[in-house]
PDBQT receptor file of N, H, CA, C and O in Angstrom, charges set to zero:
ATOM      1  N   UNK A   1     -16.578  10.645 -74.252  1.00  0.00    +0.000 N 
ATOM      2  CA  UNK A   1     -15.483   9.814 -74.717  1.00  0.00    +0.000 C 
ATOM      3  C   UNK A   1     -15.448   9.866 -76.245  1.00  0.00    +0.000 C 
ATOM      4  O   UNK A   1     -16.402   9.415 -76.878  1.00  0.00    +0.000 OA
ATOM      5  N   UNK A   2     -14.198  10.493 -76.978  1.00  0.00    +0.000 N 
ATOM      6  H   UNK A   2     -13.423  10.860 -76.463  1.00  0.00    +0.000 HD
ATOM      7  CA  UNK A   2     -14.174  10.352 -78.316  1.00  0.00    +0.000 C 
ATOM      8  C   UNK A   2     -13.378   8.808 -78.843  1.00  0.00    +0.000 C 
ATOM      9  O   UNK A   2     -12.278   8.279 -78.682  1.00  0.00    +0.000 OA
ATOM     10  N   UNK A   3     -14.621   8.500 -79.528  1.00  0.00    +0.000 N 
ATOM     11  H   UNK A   3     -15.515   8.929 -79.659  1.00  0.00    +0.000 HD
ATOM     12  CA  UNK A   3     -13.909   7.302 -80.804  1.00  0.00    +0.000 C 
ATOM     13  C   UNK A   3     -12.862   7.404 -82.224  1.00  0.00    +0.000 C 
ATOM     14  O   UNK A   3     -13.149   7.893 -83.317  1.00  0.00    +0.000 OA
ATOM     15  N   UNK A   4     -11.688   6.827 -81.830  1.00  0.00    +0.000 N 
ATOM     16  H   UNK A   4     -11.455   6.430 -80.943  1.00  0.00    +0.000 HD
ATOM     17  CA  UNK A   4     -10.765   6.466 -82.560  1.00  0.00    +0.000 C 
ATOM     18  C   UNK A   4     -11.488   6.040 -84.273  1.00  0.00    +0.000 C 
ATOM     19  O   UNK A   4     -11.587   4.870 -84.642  1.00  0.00    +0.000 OA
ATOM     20  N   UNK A   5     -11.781   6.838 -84.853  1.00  0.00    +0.000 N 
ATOM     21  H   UNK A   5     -11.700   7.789 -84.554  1.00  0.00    +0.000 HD
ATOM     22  CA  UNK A   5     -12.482   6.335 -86.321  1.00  0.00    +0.000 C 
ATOM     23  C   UNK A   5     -11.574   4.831 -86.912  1.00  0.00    +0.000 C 
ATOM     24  O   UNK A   5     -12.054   4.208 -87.859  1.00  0.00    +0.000 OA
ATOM     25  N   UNK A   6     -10.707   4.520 -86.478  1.00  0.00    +0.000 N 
ATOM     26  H   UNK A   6     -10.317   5.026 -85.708  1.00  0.00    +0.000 HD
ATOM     27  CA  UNK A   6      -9.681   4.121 -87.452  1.00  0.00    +0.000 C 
ATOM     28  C   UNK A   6     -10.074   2.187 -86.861  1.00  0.00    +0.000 C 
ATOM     29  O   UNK A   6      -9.735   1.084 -87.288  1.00  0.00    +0.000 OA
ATOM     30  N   UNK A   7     -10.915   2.663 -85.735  1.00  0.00    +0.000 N 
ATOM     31  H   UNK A   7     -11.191   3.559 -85.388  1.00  0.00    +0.000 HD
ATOM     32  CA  UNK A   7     -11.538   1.028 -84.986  1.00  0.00    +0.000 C 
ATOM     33  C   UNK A   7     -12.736   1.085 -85.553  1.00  0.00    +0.000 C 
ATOM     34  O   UNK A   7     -13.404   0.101 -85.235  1.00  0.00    +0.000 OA
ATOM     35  N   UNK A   8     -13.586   2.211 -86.632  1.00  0.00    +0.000 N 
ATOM     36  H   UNK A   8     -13.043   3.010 -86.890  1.00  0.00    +0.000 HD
ATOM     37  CA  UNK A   8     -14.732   1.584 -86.838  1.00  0.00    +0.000 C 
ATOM     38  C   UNK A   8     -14.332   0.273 -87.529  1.00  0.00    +0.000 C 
ATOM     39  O   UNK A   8     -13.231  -0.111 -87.924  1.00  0.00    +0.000 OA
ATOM     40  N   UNK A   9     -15.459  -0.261 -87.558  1.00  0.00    +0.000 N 
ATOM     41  H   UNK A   9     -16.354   0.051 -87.237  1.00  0.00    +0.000 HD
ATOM     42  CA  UNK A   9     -15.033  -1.592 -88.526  1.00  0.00    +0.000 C 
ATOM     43  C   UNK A   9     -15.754  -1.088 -90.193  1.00  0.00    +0.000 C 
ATOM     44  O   UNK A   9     -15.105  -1.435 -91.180  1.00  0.00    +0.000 OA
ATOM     45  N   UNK A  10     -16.775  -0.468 -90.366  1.00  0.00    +0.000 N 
ATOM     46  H   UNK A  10     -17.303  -0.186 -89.564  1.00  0.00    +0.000 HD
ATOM     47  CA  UNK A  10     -16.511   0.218 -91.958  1.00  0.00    +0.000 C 
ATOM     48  C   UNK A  10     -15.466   0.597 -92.604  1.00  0.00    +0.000 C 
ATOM     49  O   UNK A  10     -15.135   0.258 -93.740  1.00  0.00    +0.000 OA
ATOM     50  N   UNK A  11     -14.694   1.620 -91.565  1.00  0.00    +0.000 N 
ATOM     51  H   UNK A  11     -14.963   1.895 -90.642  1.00  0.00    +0.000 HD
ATOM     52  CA  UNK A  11     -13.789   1.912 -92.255  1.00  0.00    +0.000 C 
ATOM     53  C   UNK A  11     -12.354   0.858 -92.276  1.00  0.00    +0.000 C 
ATOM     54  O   UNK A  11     -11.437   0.911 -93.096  1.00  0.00    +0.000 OA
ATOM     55  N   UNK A  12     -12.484  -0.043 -91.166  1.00  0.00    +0.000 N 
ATOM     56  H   UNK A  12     -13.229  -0.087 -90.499  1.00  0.00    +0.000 HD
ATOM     57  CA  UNK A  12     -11.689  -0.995 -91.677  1.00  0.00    +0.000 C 
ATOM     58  C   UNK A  12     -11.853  -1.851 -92.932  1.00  0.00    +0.000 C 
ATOM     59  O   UNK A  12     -10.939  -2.351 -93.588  1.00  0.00    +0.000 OA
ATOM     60  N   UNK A  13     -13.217  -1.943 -93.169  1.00  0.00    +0.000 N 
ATOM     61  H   UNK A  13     -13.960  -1.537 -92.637  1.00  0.00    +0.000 HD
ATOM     62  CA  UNK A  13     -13.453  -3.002 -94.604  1.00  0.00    +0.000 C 
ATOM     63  C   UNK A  13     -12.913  -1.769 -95.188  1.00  0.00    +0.000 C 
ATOM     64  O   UNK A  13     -11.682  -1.798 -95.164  1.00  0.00    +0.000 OA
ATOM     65  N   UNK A  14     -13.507  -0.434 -95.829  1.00  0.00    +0.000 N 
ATOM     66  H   UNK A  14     -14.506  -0.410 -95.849  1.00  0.00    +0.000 HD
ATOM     67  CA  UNK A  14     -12.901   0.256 -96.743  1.00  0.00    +0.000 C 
ATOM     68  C   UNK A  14     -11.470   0.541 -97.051  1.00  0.00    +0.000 C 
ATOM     69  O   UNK A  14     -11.124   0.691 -98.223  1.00  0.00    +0.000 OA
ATOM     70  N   UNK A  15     -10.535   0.631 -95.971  1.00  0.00    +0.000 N 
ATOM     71  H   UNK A  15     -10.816   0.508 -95.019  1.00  0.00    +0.000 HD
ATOM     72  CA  UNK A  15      -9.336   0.363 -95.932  1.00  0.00    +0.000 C 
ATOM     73  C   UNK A  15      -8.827  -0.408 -96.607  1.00  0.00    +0.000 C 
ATOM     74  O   UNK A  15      -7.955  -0.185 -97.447  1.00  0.00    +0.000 OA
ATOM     75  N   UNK A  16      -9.563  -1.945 -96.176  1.00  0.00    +0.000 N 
ATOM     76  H   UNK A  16     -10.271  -2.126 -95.494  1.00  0.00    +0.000 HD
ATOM     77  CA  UNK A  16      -8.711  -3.178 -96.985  1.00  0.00    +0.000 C 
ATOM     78  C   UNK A  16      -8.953  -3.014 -97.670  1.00  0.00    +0.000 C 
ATOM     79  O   UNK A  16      -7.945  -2.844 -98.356  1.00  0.00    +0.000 OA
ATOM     80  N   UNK A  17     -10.413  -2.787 -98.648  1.00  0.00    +0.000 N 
ATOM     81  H   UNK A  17     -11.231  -2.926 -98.091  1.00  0.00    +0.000 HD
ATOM     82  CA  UNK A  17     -10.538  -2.704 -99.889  1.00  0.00    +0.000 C 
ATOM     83  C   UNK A  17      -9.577  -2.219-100.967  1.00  0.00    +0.000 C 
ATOM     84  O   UNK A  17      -9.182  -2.715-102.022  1.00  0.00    +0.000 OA
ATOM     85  N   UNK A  18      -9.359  -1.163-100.378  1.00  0.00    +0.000 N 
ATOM     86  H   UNK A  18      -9.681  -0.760 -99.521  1.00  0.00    +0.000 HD
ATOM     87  CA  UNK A  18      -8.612   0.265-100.803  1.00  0.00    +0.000 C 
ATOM     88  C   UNK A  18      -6.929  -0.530-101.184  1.00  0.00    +0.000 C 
ATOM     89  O   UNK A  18      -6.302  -0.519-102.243  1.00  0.00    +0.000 OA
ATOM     90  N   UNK A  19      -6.649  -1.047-100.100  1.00  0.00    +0.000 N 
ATOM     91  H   UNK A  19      -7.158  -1.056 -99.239  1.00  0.00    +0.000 HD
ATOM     92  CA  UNK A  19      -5.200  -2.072-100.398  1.00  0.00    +0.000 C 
ATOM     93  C   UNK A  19      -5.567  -3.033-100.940  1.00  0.00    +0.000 C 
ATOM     94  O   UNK A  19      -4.491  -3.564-101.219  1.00  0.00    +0.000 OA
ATOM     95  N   UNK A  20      -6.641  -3.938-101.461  1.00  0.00    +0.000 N 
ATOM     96  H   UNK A  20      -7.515  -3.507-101.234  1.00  0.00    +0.000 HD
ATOM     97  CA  UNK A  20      -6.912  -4.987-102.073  1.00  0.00    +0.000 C 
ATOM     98  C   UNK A  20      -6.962  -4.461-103.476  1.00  0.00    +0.000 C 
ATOM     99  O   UNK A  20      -6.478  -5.204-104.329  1.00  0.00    +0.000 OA
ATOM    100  N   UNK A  21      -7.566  -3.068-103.954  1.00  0.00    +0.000 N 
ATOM    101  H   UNK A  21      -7.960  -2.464-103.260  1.00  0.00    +0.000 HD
ATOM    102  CA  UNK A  21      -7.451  -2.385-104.867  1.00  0.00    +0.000 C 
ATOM    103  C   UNK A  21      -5.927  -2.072-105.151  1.00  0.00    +0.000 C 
ATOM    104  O   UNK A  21      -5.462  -2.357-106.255  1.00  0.00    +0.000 OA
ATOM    105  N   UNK A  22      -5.310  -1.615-104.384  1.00  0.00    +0.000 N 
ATOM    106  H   UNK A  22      -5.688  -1.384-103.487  1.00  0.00    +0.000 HD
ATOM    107  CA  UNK A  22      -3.705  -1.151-105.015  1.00  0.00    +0.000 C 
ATOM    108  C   UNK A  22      -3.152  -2.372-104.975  1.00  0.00    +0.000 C 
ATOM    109  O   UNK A  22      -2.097  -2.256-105.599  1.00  0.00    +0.000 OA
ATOM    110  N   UNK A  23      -3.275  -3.615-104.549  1.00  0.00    +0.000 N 
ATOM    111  H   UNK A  23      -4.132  -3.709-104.043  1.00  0.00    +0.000 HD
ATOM    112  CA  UNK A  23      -2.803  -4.951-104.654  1.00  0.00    +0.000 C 
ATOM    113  C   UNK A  23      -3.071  -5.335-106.563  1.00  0.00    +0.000 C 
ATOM    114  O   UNK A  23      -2.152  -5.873-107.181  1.00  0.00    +0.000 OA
ATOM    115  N   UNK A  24      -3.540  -5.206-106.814  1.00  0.00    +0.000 N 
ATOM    116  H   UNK A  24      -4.286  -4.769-106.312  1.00  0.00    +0.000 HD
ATOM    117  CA  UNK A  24      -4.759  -5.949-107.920  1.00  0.00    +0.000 C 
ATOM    118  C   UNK A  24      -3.722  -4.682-109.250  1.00  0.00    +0.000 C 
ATOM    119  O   UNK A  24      -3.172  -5.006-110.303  1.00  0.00    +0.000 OA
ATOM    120  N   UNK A  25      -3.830  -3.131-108.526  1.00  0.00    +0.000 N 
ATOM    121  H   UNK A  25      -4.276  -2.869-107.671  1.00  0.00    +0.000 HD
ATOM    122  CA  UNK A  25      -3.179  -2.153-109.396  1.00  0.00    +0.000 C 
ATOM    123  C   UNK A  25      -1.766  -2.806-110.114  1.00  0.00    +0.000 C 
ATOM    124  O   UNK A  25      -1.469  -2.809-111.308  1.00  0.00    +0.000 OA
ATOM    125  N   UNK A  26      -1.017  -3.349-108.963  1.00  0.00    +0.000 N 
ATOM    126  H   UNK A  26      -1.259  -3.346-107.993  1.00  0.00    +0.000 HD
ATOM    127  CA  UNK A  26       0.459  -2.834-108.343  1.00  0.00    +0.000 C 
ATOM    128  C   UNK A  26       0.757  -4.699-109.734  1.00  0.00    +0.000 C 
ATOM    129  O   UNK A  26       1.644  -4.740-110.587  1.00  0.00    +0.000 OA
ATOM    130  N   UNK A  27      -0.334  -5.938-109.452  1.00  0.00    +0.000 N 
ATOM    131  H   UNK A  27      -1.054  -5.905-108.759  1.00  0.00    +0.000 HD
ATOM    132  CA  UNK A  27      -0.018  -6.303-110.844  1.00  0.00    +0.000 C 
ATOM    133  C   UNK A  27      -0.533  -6.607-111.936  1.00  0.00    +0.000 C 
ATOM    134  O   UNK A  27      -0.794  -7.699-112.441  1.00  0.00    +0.000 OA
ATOM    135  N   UNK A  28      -0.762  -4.829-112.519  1.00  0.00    +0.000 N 
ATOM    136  H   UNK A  28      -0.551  -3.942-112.109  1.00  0.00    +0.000 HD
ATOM    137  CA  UNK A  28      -0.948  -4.769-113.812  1.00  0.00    +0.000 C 
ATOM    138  C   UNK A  28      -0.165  -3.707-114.105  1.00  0.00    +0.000 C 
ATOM    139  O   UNK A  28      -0.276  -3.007-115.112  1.00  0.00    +0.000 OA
ATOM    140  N   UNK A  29       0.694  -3.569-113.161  1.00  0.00    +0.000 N 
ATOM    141  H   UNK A  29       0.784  -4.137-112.344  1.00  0.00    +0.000 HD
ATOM    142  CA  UNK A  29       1.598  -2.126-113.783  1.00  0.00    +0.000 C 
ATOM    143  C   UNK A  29       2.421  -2.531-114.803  1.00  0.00    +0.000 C 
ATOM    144  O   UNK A  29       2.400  -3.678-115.249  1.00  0.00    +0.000 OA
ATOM    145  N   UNK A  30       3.338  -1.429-115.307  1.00  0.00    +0.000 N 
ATOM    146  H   UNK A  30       3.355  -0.497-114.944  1.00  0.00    +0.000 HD
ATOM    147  CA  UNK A  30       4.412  -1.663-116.314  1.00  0.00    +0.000 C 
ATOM    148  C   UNK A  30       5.740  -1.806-115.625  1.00  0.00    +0.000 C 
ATOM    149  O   UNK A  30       6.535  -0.866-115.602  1.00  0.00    +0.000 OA
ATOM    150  N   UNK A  31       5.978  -2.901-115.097  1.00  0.00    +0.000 N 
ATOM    151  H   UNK A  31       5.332  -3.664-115.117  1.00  0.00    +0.000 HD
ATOM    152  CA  UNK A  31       7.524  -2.984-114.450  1.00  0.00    +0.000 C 
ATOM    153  C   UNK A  31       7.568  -4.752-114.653  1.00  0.00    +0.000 C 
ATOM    154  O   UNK A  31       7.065  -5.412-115.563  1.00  0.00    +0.000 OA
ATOM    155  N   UNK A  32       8.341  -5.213-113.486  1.00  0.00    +0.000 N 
ATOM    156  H   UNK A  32       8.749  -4.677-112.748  1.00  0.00    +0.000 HD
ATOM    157  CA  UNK A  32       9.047  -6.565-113.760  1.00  0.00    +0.000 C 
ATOM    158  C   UNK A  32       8.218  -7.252-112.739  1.00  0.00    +0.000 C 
ATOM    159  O   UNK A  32       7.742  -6.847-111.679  1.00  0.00    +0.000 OA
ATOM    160  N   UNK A  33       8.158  -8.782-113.539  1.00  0.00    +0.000 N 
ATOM    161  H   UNK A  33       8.545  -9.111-114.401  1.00  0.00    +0.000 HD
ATOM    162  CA  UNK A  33       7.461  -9.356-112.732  1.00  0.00    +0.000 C 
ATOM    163  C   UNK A  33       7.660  -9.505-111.065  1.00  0.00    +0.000 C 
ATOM    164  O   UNK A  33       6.771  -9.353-110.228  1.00  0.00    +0.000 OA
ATOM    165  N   UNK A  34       8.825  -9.785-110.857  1.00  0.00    +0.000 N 
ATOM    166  H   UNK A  34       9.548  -9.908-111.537  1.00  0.00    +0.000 HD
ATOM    167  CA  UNK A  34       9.201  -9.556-109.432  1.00  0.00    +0.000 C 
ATOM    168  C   UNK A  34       9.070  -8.071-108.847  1.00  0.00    +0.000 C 
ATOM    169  O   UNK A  34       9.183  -8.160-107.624  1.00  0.00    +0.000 OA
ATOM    170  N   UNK A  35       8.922  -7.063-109.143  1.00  0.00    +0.000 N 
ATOM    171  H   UNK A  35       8.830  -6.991-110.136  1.00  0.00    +0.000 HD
ATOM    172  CA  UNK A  35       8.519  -5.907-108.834  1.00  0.00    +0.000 C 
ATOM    173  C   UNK A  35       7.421  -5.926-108.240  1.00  0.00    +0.000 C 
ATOM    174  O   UNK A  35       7.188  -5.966-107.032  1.00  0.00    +0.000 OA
ATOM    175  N   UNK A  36       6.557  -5.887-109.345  1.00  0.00    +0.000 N 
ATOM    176  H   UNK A  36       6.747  -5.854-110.326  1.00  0.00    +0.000 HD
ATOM    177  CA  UNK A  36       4.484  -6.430-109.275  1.00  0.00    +0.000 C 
ATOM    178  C   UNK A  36       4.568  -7.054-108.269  1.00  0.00    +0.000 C 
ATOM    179  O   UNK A  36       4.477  -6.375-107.247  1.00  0.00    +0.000 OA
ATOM    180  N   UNK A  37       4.788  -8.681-108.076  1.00  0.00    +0.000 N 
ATOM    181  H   UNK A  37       4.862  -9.233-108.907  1.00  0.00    +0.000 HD
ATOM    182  CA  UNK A  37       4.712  -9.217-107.092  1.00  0.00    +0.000 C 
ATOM    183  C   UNK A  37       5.072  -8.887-106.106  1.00  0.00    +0.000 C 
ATOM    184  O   UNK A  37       4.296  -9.403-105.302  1.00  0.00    +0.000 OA
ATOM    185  N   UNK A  38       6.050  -8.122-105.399  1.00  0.00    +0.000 N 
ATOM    186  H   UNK A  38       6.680  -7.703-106.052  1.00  0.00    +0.000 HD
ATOM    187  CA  UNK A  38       6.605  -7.631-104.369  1.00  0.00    +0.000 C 
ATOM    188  C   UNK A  38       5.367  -6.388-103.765  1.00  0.00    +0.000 C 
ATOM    189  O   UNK A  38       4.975  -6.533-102.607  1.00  0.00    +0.000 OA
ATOM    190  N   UNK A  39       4.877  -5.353-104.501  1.00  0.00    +0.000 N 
ATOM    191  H   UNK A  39       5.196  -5.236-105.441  1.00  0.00    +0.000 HD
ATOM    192  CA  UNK A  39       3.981  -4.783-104.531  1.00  0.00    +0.000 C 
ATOM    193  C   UNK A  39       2.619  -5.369-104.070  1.00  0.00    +0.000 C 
ATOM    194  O   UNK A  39       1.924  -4.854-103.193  1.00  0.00    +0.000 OA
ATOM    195  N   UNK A  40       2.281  -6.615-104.824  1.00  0.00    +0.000 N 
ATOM    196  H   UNK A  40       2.845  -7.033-105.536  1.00  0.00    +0.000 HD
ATOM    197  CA  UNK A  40       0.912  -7.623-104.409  1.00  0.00    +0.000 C 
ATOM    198  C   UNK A  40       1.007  -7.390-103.169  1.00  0.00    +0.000 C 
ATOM    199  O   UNK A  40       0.458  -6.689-102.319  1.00  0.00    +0.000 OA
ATOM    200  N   UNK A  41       2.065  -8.351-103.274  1.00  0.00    +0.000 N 
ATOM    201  H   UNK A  41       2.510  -8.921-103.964  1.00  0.00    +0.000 HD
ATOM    202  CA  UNK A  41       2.102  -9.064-101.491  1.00  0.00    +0.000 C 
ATOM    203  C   UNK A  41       2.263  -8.037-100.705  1.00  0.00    +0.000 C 
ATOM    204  O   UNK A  41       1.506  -8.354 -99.788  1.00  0.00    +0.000 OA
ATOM    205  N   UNK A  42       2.744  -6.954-100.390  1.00  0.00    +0.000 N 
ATOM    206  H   UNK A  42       3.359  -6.696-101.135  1.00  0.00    +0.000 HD
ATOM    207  CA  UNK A  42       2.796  -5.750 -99.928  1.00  0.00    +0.000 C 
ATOM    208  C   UNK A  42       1.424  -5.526 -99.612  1.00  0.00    +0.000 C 
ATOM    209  O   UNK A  42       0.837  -6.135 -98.717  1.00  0.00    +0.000 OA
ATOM    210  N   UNK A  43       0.987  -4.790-100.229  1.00  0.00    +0.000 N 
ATOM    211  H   UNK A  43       1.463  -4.296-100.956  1.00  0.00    +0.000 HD
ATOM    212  CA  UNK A  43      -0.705  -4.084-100.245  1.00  0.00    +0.000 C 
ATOM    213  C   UNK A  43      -1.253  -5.540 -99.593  1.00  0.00    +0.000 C 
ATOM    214  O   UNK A  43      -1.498  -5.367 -98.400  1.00  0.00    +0.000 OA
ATOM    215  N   UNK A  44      -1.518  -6.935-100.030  1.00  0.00    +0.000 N 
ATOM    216  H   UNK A  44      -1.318  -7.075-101.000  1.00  0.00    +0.000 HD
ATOM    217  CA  UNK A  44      -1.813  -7.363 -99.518  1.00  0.00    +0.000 C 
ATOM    218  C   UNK A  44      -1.949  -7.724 -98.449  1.00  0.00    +0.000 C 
ATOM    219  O   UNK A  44      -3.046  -8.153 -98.090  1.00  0.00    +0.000 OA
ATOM    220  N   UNK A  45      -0.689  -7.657 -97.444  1.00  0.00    +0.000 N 
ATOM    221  H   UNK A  45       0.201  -7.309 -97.736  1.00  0.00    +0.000 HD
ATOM    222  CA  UNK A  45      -0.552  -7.871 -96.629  1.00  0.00    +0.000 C 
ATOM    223  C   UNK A  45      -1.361  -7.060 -95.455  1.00  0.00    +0.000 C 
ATOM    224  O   UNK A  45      -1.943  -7.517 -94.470  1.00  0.00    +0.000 OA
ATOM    225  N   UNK A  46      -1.178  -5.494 -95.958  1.00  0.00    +0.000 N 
ATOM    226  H   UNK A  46      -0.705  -5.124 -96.758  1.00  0.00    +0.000 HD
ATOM    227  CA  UNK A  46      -1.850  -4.552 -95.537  1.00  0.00    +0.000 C 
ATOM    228  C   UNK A  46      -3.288  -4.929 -95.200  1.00  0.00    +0.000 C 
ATOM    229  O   UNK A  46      -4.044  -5.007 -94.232  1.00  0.00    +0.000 OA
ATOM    230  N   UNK A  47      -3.261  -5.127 -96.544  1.00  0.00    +0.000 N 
ATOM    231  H   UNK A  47      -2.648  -5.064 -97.331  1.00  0.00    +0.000 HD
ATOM    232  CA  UNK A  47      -5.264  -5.109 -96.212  1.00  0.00    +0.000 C 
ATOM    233  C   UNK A  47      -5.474  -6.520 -95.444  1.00  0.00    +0.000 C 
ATOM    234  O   UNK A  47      -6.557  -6.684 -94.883  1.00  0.00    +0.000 OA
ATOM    235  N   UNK A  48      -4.622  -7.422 -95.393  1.00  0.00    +0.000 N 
ATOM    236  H   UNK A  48      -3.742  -7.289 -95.849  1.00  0.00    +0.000 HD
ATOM    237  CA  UNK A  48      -5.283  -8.513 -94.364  1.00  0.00    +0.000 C 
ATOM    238  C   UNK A  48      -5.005  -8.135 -92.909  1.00  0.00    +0.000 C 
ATOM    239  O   UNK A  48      -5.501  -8.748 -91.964  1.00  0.00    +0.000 OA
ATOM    240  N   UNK A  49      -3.888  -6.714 -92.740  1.00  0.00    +0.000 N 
ATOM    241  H   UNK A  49      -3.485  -6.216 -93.508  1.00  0.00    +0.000 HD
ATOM    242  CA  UNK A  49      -3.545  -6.406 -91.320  1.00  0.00    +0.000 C 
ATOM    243  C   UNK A  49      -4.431  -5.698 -90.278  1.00  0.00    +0.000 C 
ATOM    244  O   UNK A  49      -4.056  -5.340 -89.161  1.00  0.00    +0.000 OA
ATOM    245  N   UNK A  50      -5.987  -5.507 -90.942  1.00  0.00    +0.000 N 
ATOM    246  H   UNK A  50      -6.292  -5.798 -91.849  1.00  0.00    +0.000 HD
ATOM    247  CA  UNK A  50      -7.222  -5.006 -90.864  1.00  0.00    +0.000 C 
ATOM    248  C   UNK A  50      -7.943  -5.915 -90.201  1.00  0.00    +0.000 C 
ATOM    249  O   UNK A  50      -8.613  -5.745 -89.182  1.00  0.00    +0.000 OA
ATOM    250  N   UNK A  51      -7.693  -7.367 -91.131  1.00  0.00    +0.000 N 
ATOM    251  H   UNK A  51      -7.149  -7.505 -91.958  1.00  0.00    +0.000 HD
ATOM    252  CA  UNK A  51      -8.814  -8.444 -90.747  1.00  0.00    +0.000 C 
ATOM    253  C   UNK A  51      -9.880  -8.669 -91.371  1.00  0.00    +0.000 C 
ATOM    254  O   UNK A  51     -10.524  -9.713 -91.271  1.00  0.00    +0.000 OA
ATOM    255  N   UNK A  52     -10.186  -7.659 -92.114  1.00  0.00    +0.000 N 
ATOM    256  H   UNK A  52      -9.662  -6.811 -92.195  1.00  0.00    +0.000 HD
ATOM    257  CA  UNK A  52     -10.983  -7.475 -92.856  1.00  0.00    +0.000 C 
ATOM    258  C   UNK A  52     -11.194  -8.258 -94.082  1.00  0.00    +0.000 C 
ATOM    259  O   UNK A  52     -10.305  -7.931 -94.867  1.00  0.00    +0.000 OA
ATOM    260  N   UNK A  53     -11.992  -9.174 -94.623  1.00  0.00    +0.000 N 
ATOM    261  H   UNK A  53     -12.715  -9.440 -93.985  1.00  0.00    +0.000 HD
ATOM    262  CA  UNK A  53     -11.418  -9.831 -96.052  1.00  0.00    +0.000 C 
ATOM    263  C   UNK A  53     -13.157  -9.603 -96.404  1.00  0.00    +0.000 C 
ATOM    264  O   UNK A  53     -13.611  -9.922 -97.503  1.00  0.00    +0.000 OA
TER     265      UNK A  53
């Protein structure tokens, strides 16, 4: 029986990380504040769609 990598749970923490990282990127970029924020919450959302925190 092959395992689906994408259910380990490592690579789920690394995942979120990874979107908790482009969350954190997305506001310090050079655009508008409502941009950034739209971006946050985005990535964020992602990485909480893991479960992972």
């Amino acid at each position: 029986m092959k395992h689906d990598p994408a259910l380990n749970p490592s690579a789920l923490r690394q995942r979120a990380a990874a979107h908790r990282a482009m969350a954190l990127a997305a506001l310090r970029a050079d655009s508008s504040l409502s941009v950034r924020l739209k971006r946050y919450n985005a990535a964020m959302a992602r990485a909480l769609e893991g479960g992972a925190l």
